[in-house]
Backbone as CSV, one residue per row, in Angstrom:
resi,resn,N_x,N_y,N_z,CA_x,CA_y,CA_z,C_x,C_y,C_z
1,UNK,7.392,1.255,-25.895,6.093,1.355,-25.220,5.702,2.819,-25.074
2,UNK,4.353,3.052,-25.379,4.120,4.480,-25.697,2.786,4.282,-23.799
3,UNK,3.097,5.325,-23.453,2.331,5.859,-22.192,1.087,7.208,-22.050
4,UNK,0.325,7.212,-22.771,-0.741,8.602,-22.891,-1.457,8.851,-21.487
5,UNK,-1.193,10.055,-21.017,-1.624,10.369,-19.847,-3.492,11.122,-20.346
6,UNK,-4.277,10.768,-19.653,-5.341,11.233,-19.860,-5.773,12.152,-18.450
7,UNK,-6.165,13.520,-18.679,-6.195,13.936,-17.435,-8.145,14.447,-17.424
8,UNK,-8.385,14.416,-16.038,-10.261,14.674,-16.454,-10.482,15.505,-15.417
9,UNK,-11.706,16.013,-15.396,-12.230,17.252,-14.275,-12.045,15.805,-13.067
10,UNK,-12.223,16.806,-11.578,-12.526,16.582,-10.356,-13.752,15.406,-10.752
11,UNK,-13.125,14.459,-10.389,-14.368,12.910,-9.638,-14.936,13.046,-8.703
12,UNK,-16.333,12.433,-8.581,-16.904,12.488,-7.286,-17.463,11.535,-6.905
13,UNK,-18.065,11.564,-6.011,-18.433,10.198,-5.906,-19.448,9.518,-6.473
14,UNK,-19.418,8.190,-6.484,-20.513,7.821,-7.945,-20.386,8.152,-9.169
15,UNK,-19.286,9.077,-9.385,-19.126,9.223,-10.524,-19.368,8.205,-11.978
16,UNK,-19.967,8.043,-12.985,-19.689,7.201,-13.918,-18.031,7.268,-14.794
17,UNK,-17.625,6.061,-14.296,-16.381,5.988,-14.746,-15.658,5.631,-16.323
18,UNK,-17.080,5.184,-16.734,-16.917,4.667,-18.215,-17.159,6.050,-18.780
19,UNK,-17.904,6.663,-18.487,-18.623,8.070,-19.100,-16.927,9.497,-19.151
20,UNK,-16.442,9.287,-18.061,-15.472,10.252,-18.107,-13.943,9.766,-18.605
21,UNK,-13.798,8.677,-18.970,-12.670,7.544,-18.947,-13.348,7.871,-20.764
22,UNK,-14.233,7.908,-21.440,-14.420,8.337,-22.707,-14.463,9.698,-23.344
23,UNK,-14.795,10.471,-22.058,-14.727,11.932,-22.385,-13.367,12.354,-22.261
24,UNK,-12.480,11.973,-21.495,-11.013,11.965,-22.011,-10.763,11.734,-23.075
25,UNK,-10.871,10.627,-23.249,-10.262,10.136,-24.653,-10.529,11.205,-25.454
26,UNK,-12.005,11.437,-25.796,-12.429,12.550,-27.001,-11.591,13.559,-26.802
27,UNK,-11.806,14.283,-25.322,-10.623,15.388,-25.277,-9.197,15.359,-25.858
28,UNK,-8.639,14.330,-26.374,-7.435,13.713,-26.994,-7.127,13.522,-27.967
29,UNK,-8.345,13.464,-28.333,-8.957,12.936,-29.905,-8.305,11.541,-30.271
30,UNK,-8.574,10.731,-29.121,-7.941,9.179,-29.529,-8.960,8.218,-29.273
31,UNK,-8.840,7.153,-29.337,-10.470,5.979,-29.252,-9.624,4.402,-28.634
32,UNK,-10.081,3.898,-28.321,-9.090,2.497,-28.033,-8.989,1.883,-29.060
33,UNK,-8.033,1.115,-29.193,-7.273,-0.169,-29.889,-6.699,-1.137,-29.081
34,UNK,-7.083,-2.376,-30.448,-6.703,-3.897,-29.809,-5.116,-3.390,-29.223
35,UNK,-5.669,-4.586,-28.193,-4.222,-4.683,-27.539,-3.685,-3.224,-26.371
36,UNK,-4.453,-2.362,-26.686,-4.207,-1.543,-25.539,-4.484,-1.628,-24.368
37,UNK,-3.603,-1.052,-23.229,-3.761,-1.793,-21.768,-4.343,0.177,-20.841
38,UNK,-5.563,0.140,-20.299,-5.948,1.203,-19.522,-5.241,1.640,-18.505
39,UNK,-4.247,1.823,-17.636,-4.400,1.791,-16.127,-5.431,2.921,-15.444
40,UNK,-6.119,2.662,-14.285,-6.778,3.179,-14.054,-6.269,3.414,-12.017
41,UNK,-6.361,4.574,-11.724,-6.130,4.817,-10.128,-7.044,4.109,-9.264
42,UNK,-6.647,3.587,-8.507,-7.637,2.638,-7.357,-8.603,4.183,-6.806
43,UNK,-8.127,5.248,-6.781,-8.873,5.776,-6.267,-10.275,6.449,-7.397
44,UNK,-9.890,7.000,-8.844,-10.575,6.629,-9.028,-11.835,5.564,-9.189
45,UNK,-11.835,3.960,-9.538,-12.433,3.540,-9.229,-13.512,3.174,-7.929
46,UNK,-12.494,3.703,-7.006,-13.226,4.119,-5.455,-14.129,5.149,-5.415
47,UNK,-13.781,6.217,-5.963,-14.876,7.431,-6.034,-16.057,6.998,-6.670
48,UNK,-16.044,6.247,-7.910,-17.022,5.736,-8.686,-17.584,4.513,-8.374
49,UNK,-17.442,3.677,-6.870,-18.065,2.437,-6.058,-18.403,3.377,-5.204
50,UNK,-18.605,4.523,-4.642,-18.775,5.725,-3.442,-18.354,4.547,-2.203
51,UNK,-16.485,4.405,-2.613,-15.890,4.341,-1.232,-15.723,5.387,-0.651
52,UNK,-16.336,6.381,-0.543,-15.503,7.357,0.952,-16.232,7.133,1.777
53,UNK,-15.379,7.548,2.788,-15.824,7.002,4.349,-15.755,8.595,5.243
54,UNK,-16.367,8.803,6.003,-15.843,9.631,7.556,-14.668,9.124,8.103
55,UNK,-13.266,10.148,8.233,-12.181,10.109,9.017,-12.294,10.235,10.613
56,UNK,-13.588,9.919,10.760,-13.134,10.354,12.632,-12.668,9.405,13.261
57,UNK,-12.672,8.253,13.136,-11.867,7.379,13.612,-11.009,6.575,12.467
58,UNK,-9.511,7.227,12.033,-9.144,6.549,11.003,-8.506,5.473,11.789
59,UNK,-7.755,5.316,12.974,-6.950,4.123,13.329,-8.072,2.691,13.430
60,UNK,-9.171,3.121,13.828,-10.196,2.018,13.910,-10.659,1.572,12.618
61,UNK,-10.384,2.189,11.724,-10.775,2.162,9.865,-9.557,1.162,9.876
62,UNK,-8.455,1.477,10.232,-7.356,0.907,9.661,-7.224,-0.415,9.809
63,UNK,-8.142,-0.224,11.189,-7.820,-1.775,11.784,-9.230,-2.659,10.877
64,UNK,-10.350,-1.710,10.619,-11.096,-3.033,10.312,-11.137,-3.491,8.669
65,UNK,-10.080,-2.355,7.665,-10.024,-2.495,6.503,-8.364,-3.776,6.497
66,UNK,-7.710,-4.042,7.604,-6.671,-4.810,7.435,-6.572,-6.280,7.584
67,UNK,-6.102,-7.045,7.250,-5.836,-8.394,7.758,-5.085,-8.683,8.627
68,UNK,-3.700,-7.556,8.350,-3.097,-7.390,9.626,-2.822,-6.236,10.060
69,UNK,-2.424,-5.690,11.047,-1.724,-4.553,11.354,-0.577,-4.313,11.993
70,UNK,1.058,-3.609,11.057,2.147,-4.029,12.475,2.807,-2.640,12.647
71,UNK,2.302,-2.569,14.237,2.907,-1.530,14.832,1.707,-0.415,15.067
72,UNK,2.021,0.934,15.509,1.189,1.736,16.106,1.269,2.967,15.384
73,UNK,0.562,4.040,15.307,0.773,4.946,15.114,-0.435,5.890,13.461
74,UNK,-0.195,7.026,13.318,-0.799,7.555,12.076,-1.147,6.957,11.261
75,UNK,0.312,6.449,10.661,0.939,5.755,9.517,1.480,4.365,9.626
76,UNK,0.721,3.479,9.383,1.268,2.407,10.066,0.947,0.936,8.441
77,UNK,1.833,-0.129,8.768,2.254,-1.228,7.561,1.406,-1.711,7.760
78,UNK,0.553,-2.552,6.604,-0.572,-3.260,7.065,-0.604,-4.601,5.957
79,UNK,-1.754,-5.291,6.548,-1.586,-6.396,5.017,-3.344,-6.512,4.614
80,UNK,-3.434,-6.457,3.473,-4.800,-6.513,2.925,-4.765,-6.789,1.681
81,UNK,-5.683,-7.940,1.691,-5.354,-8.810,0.495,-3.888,-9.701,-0.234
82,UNK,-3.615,-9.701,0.911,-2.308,-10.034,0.607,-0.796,-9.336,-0.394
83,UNK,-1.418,-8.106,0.186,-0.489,-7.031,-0.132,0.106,-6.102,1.312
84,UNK,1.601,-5.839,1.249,1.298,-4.762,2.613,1.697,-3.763,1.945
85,UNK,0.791,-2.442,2.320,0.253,-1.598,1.852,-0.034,-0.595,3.120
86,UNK,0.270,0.719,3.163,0.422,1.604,4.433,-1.380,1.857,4.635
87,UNK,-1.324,1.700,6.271,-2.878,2.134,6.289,-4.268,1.392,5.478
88,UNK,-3.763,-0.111,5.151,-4.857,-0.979,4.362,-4.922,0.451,2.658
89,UNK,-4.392,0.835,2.268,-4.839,1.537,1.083,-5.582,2.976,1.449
90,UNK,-6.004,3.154,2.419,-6.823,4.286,3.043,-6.281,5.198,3.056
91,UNK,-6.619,6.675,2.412,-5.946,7.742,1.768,-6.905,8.890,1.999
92,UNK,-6.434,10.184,3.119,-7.243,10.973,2.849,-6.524,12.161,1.649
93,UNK,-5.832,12.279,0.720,-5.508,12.837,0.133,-6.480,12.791,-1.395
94,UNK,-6.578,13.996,-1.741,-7.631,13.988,-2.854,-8.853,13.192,-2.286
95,UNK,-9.571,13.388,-1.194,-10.845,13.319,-0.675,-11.282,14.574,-0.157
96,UNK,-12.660,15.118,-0.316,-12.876,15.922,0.392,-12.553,16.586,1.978
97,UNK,-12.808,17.238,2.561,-12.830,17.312,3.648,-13.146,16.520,4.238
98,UNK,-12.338,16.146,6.127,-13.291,15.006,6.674,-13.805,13.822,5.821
99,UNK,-13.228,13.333,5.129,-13.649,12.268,4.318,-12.237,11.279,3.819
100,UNK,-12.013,10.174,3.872,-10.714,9.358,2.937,-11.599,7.969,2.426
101,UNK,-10.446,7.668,1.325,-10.971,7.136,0.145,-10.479,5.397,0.696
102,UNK,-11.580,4.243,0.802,-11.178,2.734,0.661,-10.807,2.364,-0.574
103,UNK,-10.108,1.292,-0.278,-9.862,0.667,-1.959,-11.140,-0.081,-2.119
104,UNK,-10.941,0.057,-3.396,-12.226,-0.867,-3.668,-12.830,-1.799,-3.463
105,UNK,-13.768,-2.834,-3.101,-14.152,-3.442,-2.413,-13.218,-5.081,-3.373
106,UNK,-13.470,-5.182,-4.419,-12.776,-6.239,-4.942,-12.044,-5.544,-6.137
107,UNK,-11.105,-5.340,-5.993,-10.120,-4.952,-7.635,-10.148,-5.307,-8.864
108,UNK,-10.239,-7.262,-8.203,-10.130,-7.916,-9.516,-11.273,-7.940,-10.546
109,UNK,-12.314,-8.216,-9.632,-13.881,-8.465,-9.825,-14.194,-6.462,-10.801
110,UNK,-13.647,-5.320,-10.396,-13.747,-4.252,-11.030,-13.213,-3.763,-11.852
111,UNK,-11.561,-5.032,-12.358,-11.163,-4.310,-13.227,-11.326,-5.289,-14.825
112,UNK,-12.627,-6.571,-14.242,-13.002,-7.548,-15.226,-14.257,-6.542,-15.715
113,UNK,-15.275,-5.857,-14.535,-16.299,-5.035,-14.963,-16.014,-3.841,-15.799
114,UNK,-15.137,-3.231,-15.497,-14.132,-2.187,-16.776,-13.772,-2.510,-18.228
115,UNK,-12.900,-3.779,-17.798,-12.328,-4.286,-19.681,-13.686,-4.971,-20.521
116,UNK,-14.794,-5.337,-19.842,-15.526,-6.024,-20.295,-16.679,-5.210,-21.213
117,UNK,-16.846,-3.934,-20.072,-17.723,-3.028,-21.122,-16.919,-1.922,-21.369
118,UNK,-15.629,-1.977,-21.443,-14.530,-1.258,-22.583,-14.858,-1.873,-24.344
119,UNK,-14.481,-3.365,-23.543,-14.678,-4.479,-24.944,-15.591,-4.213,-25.746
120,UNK,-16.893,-4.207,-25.102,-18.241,-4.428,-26.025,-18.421,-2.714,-26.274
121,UNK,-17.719,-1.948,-25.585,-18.398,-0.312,-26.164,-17.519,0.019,-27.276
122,UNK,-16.205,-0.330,-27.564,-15.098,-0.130,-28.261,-15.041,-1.106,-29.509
123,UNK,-15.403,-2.339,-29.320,-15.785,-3.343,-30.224,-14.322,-4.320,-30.568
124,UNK,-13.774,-3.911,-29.632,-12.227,-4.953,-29.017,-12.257,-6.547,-28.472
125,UNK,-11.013,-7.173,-29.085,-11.393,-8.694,-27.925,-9.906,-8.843,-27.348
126,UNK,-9.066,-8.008,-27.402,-8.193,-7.997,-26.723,-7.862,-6.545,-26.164
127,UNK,-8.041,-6.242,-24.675,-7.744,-4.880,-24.186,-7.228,-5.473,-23.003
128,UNK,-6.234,-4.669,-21.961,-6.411,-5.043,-20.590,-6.956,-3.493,-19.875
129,UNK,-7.186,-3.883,-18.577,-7.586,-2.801,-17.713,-6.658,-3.023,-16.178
130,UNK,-6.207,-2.113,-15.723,-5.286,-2.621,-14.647,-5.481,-1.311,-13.703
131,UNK,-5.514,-1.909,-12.478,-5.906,-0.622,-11.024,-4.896,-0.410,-10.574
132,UNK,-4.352,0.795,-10.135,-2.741,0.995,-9.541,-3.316,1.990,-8.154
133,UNK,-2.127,1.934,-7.159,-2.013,2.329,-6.745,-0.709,2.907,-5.840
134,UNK,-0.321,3.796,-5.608,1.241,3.654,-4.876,1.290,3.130,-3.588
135,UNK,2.941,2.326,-3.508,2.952,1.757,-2.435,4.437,2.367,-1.823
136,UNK,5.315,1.518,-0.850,6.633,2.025,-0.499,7.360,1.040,-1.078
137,UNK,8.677,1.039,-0.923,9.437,-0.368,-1.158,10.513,-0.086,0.210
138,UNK,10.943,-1.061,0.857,11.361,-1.190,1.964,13.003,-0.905,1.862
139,UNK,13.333,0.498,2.706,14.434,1.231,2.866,15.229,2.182,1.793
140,UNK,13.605,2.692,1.107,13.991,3.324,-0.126,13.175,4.505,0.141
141,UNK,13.408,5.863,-0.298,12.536,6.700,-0.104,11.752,6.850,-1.631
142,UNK,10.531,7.394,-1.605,9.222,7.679,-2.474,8.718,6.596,-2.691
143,UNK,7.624,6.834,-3.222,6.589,6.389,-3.883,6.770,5.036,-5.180
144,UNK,6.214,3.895,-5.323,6.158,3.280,-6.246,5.093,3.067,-6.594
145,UNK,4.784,2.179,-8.322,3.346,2.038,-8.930,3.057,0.031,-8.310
146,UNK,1.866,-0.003,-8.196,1.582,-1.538,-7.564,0.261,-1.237,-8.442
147,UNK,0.001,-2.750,-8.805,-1.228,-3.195,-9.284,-1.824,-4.022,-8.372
148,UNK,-3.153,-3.645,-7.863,-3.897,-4.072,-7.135,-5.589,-5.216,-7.965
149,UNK,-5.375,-4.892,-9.040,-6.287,-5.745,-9.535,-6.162,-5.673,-11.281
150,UNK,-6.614,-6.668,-11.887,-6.177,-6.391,-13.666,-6.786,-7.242,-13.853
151,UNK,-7.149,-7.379,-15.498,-7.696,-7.859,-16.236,-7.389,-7.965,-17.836
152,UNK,-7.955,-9.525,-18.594,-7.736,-8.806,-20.003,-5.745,-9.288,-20.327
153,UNK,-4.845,-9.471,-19.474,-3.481,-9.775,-19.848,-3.019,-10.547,-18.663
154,UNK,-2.359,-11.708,-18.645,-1.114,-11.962,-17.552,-0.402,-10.916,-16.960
155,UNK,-0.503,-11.311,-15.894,0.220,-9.759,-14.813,1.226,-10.339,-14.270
156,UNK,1.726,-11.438,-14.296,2.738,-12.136,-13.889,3.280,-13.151,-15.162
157,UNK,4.647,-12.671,-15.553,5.538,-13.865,-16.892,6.321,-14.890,-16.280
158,UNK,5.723,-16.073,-16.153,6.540,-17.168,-15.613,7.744,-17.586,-16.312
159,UNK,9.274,-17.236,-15.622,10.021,-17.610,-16.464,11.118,-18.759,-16.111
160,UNK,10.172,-19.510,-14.970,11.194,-20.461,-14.633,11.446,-21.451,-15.489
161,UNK,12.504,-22.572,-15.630,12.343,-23.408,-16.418,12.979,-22.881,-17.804
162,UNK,12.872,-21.478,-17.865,13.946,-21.208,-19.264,15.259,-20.879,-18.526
163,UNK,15.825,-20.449,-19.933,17.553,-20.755,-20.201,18.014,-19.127,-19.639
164,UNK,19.129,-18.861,-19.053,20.217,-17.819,-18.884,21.043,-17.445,-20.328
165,UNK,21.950,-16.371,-20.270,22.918,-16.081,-21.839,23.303,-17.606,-21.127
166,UNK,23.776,-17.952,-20.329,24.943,-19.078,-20.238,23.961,-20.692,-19.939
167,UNK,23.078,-20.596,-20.315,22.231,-21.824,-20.685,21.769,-22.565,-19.030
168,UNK,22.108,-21.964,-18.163,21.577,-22.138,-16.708,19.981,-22.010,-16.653
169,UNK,19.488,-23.118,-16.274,18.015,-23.222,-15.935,17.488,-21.866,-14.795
170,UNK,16.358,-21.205,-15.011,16.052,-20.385,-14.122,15.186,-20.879,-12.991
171,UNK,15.199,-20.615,-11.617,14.315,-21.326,-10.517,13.412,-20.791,-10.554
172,UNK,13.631,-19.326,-9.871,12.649,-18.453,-9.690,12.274,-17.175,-9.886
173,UNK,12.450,-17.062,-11.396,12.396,-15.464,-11.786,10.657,-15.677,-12.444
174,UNK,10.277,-14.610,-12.160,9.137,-14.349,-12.491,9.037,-12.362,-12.081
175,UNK,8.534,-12.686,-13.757,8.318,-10.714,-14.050,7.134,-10.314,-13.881
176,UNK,7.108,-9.636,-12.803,5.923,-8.682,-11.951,5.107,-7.894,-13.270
177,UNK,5.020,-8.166,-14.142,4.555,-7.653,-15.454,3.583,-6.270,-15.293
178,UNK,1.963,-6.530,-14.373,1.176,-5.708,-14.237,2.058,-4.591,-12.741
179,UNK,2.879,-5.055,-12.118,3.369,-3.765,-11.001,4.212,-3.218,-11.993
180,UNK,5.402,-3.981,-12.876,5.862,-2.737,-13.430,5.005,-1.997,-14.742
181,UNK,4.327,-2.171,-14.939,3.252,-1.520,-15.644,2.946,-0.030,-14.620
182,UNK,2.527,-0.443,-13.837,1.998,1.044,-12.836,3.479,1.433,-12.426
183,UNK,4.449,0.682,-12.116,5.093,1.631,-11.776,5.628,2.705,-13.110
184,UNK,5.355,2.307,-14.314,5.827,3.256,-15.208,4.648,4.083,-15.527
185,UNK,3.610,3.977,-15.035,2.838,4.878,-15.143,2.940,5.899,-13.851
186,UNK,3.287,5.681,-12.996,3.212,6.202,-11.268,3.885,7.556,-11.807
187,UNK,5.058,8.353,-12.224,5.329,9.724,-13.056,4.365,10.335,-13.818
188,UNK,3.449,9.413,-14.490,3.242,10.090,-15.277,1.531,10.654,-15.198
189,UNK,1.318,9.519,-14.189,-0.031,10.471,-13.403,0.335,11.439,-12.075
190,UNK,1.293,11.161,-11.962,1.685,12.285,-10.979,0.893,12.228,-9.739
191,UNK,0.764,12.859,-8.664,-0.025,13.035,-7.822,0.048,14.561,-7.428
192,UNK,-0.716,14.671,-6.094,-1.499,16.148,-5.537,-2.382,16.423,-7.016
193,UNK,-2.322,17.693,-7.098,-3.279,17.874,-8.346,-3.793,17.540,-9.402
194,UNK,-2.711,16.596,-10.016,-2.484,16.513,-11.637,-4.019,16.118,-11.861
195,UNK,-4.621,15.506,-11.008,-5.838,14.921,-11.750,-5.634,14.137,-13.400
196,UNK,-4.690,13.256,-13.140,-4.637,12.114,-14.519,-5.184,11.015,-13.806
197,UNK,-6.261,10.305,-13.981,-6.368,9.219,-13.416,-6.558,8.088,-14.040
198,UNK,-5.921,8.254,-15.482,-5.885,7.390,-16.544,-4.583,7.294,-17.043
199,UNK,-4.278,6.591,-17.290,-3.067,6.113,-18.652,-2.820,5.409,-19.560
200,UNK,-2.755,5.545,-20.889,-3.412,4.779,-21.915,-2.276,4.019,-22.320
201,UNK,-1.637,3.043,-22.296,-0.683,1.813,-22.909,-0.659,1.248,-23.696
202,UNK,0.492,1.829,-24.656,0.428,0.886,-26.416,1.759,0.385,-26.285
203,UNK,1.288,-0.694,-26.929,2.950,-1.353,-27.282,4.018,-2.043,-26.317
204,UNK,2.887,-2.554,-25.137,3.332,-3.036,-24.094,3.900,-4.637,-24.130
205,UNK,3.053,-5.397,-24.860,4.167,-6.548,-25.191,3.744,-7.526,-24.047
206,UNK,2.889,-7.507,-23.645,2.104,-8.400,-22.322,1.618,-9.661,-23.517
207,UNK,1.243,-10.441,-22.735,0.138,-11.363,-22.822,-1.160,-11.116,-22.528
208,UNK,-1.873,-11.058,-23.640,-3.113,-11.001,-23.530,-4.360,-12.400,-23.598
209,UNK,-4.948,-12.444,-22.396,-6.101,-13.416,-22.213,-7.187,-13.238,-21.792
210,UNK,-8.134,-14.104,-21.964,-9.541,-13.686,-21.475,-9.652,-14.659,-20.068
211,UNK,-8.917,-15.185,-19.763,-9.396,-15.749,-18.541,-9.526,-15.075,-17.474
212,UNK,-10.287,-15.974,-16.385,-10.446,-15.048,-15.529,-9.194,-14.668,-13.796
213,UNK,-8.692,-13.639,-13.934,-7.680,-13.728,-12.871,-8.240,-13.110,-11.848
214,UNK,-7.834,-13.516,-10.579,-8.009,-13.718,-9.205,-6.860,-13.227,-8.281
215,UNK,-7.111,-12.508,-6.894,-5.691,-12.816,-6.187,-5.139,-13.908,-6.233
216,UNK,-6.082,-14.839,-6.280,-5.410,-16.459,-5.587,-3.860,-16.955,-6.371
217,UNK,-4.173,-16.677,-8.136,-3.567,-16.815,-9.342,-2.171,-16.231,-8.952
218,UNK,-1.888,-15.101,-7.981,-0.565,-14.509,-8.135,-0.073,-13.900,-7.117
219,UNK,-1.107,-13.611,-6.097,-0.059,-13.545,-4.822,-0.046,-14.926,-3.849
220,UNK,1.444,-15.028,-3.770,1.802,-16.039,-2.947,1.452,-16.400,-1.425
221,UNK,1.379,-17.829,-1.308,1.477,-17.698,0.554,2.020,-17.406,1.453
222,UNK,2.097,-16.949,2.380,2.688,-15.868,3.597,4.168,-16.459,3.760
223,UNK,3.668,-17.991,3.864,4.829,-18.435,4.396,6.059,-18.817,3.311
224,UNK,5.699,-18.647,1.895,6.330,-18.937,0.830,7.311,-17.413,0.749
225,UNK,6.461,-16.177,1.601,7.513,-14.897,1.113,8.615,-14.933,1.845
226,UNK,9.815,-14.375,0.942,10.940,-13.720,1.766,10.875,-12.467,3.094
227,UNK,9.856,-12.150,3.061,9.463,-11.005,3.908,9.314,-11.922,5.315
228,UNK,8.702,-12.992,5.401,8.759,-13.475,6.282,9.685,-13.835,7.350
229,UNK,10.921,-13.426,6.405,11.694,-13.715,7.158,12.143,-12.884,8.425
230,UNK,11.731,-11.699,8.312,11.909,-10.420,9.211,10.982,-9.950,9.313
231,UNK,9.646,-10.568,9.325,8.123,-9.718,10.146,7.160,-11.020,9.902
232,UNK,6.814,-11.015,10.861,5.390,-12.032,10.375,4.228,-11.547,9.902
233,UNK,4.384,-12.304,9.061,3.290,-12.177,8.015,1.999,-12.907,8.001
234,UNK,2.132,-13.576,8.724,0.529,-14.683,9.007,-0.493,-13.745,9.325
235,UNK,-1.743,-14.416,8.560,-3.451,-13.501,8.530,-3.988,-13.750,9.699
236,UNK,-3.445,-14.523,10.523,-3.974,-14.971,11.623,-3.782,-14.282,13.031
């Protein structure tokens, strides 16, 4: 699997995202091909929906961008969209002054509006487009890659029902396909400066479809997670 980092001037808000997401490329001197998968930073796409907000009240942001919220403080675990995710996704880093960045208002719904006029500008019928963003993983230190919305490929490989080396039926394995996607991109856009907010994916070996995917399709119910078992997780 080949990983091309595309790096572009300072985004702003409103930015056109198709317009600079091509002026990379040229800077590269590369063009898309079938079967290639985009990832794209939630925050870019945020700059280019003009999510920024005023920080003067971020704990009250936090609370009304969350489904849930557990515990107190700066920095605090949250659940939105059925992800938990520090602070609902809300990031004043790489925002202007006095200003932090929302996730996008729907992921999925933006990263079908991306592959779709990727498709028809490129003249492709198989591309994906996938939104990342970093998250934590619990009792580990740094940063990991999470996909928050995709399009264009299965983001989840159902592999229950097949065989082990030793011919044992599998229950419940299923490969996070589109998170480890970002997380192998999460190095290589780097963060603080790098300004890469692209990464171009060949040879990834996904499933590619045109249907249409949804949260509903792949994150599970509260009460179906293992997490539940040591925090509650109910939206309620």
């Amino acid at each position: 699997m080949e990983l091309i980092p595309l790096k572009t001037k300072v985004l702003h808000s409103e930015s056109d995202l198709l317009l600079v997401f091509q002026y990379a490329l040229g800077q590269n001197n590369l063009s898309l091909k079938e079967e290639d998968i985009v990832i794209i930073t939630s925050k870019a796409v945020s700059y280019a929906e003009g999510r920024l907000v005023d920080t003067d009240h971020l704990s009250v942001l936090v609370r009304n961008e969350s489904d849930r919220v557990f515990g107190e403080g700066e920095m605090v675990m949250t659940l939105k969209n059925k992800m938990l995710i520090p602070n609902a996704g809300i990031d004043k880093s790489n925002a202007p002054e006095g200003k932090a960045i929302l996730w996008p208002k729907n992921p999925f719904q933006s990263a079908r509006d991306l592959c779709q006029s990727l498709k028809h500008q490129f003249g492709l019928t198989r591309l994906g487009v996938l939104i990342s963003d970093s998250n934590l993983h619990p009792l580990r230190r740094g940063t990991i890659g999470m996909a928050i919305g995709w399009a264009g490929f299965e983001g989840v490989q159902d592999e229950r029902g097949n065989k082990d080396l030793f011919g044992k039926t599998l229950h419940y394995s299923q490969h996070a396909v589109a998170d480890n996607l970002s997380s192998a991109a999460e190095p290589v856009m780097g963060n603080g400066d790098a300004s890469i907010p692209f990464v171009l994916v060949r040879g990834s070996g996904v499933t590619f479809s045109d249907r249409e995917f949804s949260a509903e399709d792949y994150f599970m119910d509260t009460n179906d997670c293992l997490y539940s078992n040591i925090m509650d997780l109910g939206e309620n």
